[in-house]
C-alpha positions as a Markdown table, in Angstrom:
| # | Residue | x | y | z |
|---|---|---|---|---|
| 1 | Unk | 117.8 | 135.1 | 32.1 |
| 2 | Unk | 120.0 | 136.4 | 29.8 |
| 3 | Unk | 123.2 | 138.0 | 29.6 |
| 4 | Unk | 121.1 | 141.2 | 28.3 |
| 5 | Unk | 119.1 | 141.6 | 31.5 |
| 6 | Unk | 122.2 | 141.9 | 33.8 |
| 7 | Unk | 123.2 | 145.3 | 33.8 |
| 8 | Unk | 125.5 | 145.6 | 36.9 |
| 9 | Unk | 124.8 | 148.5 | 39.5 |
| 10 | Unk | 121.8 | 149.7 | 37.5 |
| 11 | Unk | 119.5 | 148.8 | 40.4 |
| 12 | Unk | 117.4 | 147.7 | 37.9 |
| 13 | Unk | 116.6 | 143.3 | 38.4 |
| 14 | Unk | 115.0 | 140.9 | 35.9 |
| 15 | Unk | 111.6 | 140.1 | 36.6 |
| 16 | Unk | 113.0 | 136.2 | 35.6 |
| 17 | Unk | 115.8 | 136.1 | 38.2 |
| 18 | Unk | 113.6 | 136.6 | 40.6 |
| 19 | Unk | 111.4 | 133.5 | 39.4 |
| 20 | Unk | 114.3 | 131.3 | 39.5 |
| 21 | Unk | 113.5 | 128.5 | 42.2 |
| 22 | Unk | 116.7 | 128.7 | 44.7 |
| 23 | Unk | 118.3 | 125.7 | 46.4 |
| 24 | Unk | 116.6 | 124.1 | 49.2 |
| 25 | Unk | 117.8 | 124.8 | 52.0 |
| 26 | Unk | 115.2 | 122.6 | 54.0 |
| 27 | Unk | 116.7 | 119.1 | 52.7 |
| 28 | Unk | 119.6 | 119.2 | 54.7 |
| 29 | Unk | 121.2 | 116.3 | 53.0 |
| 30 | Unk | 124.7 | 116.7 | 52.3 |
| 31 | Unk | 125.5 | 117.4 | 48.3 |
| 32 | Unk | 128.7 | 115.5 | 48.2 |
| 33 | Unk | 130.0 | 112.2 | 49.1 |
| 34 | Unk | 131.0 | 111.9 | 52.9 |
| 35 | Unk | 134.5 | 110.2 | 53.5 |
| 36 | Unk | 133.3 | 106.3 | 54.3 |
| 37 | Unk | 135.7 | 106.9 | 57.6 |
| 38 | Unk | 133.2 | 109.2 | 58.7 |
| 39 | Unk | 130.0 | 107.5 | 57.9 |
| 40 | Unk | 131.1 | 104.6 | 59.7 |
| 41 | Unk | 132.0 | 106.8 | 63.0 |
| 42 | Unk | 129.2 | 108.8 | 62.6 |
| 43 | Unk | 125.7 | 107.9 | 62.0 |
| 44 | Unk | 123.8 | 110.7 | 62.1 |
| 45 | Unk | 125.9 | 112.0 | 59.2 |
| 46 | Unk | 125.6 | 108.6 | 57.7 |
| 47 | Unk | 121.6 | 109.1 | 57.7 |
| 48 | Unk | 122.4 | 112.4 | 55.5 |
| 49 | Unk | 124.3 | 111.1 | 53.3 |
| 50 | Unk | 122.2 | 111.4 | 49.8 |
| 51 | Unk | 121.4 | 108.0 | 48.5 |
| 52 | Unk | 123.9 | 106.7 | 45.4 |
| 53 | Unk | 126.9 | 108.2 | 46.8 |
């Protein structure tokens, strides 16, 4: 996509936004490091948690 193919309220979309793969949303792993006071506490959110965080 380019900034050429984004005409705002033209109604008109890029062929290529529409290709680009979206997020997801099935791996419900949390994206962000989880406060270790909550791992601890919790471990179904500790199970979650992506790995290297």
């Amino acid at each position: 996509m380019t900034t050429d193919s984004y005409k705002p309220a033209s109604g008109i979309v890029d062929p290529n936004v529409v290709k680009t793969p979206g997020f997801n949303f099935e791996d419900r792993r949390y994206i962000f490091p989880i406060p270790l006071s909550e791992i601890t506490s919790n471990p179904k959110i500790a199970t979650q948690q992506n790995a290297g965080w």
